[in-house]
C-alpha positions as a Markdown table, in Angstrom:
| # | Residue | x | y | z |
|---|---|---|---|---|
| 1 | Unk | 0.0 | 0.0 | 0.0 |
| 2 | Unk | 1.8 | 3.0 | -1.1 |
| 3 | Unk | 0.5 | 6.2 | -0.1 |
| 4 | Unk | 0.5 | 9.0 | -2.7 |
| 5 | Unk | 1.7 | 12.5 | -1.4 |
| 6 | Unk | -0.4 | 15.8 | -1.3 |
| 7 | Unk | 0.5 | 19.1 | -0.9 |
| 8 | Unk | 1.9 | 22.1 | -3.1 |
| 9 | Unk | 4.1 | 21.2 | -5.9 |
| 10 | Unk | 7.6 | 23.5 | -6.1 |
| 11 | Unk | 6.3 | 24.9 | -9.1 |
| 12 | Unk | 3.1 | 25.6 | -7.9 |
| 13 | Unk | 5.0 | 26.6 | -4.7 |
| 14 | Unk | 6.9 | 29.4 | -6.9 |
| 15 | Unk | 4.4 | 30.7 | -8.8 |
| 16 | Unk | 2.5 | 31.4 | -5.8 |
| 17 | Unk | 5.3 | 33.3 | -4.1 |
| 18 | Unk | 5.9 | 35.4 | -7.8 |
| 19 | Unk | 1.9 | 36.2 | -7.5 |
| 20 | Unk | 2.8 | 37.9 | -4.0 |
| 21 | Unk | 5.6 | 39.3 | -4.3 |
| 22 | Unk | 4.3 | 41.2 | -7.7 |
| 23 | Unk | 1.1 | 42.1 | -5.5 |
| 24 | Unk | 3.5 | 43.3 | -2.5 |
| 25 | Unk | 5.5 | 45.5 | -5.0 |
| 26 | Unk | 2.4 | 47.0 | -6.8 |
| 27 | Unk | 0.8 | 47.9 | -3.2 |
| 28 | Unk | 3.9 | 49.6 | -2.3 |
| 29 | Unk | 4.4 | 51.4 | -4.9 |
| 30 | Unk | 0.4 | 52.5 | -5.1 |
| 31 | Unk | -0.2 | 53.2 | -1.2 |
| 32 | Unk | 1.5 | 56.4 | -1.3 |
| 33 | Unk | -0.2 | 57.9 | -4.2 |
| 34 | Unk | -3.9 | 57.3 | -2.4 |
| 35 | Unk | -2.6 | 58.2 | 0.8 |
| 36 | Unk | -1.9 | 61.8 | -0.7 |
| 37 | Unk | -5.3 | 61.9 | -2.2 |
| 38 | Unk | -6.6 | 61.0 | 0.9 |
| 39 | Unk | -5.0 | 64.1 | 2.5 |
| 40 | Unk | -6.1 | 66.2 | -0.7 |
| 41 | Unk | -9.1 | 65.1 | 0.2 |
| 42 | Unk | -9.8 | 65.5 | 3.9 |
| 43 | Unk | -8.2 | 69.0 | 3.3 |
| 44 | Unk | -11.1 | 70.1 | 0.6 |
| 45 | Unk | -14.2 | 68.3 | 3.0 |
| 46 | Unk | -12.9 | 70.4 | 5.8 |
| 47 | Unk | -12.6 | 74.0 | 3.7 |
| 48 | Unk | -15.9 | 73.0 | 2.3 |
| 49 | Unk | -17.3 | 72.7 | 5.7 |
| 50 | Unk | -15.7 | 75.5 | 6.9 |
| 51 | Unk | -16.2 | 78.4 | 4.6 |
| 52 | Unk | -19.2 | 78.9 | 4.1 |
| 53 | Unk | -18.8 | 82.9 | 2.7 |
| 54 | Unk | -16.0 | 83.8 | 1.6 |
| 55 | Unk | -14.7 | 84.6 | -2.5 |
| 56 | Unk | -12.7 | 82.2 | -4.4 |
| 57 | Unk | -9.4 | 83.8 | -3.2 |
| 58 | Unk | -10.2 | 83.1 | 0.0 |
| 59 | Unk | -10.7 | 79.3 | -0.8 |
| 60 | Unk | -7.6 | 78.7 | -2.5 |
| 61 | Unk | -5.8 | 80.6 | -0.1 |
| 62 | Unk | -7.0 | 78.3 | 2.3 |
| 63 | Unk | -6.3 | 75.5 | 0.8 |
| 64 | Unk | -2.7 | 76.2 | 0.1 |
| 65 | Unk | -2.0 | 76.6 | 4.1 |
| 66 | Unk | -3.4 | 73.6 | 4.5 |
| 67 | Unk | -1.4 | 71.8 | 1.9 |
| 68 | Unk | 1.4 | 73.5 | 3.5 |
| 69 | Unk | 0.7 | 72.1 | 6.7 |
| 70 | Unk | 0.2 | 68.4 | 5.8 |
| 71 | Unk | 2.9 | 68.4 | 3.0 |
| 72 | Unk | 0.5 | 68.2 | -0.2 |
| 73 | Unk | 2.8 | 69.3 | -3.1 |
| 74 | Unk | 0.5 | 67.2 | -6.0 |
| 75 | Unk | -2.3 | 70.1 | -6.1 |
| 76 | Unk | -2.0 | 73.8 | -5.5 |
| 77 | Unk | -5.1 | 75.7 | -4.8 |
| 78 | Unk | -4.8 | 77.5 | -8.4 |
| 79 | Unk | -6.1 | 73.9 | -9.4 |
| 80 | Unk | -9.3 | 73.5 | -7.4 |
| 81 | Unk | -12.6 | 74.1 | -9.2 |
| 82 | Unk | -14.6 | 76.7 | -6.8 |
| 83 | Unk | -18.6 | 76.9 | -7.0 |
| 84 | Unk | -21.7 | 77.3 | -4.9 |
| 85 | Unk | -24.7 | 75.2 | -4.4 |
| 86 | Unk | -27.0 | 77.1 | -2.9 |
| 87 | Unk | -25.5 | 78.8 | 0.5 |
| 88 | Unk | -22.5 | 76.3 | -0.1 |
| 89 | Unk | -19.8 | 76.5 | -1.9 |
| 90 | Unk | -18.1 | 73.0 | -3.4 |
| 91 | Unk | -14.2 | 72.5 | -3.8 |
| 92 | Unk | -13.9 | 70.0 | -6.4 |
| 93 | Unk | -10.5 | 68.6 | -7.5 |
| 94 | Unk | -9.3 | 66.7 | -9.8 |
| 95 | Unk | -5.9 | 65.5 | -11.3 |
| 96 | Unk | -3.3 | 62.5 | -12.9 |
| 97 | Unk | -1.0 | 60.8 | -11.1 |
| 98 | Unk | 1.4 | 58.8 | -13.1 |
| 99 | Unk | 3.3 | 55.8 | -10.9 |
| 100 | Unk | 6.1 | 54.1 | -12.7 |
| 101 | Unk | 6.6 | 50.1 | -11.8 |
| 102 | Unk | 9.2 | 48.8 | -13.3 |
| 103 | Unk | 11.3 | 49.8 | -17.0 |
| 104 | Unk | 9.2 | 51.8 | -18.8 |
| 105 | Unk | 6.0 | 50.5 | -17.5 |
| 106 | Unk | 3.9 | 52.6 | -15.5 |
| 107 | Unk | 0.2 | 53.1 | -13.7 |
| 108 | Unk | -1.6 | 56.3 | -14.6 |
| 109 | Unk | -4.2 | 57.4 | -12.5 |
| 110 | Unk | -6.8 | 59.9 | -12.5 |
| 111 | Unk | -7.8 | 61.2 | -9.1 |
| 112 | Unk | -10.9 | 63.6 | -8.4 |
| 113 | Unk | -12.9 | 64.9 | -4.9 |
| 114 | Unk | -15.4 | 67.4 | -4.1 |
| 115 | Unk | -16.5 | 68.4 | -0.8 |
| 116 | Unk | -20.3 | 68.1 | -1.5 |
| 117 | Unk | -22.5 | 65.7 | 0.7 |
| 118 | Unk | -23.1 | 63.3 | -2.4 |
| 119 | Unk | -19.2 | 63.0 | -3.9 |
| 120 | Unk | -17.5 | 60.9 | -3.0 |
């Protein structure tokens, strides 16, 4: 009675451990690009929430000591799009963010925000 063996093969073994590593790598080099936008982002909600008169001027202005505070450099408030909705006004934002992998290949992505109740 010969018992057959289970279990992973070394090729299977290997390929597996390519499939993580190649996920590891991607995640690393991705994380930091939506942890910016996640700044970008909590920065807009809270001038949204905040002003609620003010000009355009003002809203930039705000932004860019903000981003000065928490180190955004990827948007400048020249680049946010300024408008009311009835008594409040909406920061919206939107811009690319190219990430490169490996070689010449690369991940472009397209990041926008507002700070209106709906966006998201």
């Amino acid at each position: 009675m010969i018992r057959q063996q289970r279990g992973v093969s070394l090729m299977g073994l290997l390929i597996a451990c390519i499939i993580l590593v190649l996920g590891a790598v991607l995640g690393m080099k991705l994380a930091p690009s939506y942890i910016e936008y996640s700044s970008v982002k909590k920065a807009v909600t809270a001038i949204g929430t905040e002003m609620r008169t003010g000009t355009v001027a003002d809203v930039r202005n705000a932004f860019d000591k903000r981003a000065q505070v928490d180190s955004i450099e990827v948007i400048k408030g020249a680049d946010l799009d300024v408008s009311k909705d009835g008594p409040d006004i909406v920061v919206a934002f939107a811009y690319p963010k190219k990430v490169p992998l490996f070689g010449n290949v690369s991940i472009l992505i397209d990041f926008a925000g507002s700070s209106a109740a709906g966006a998201k």
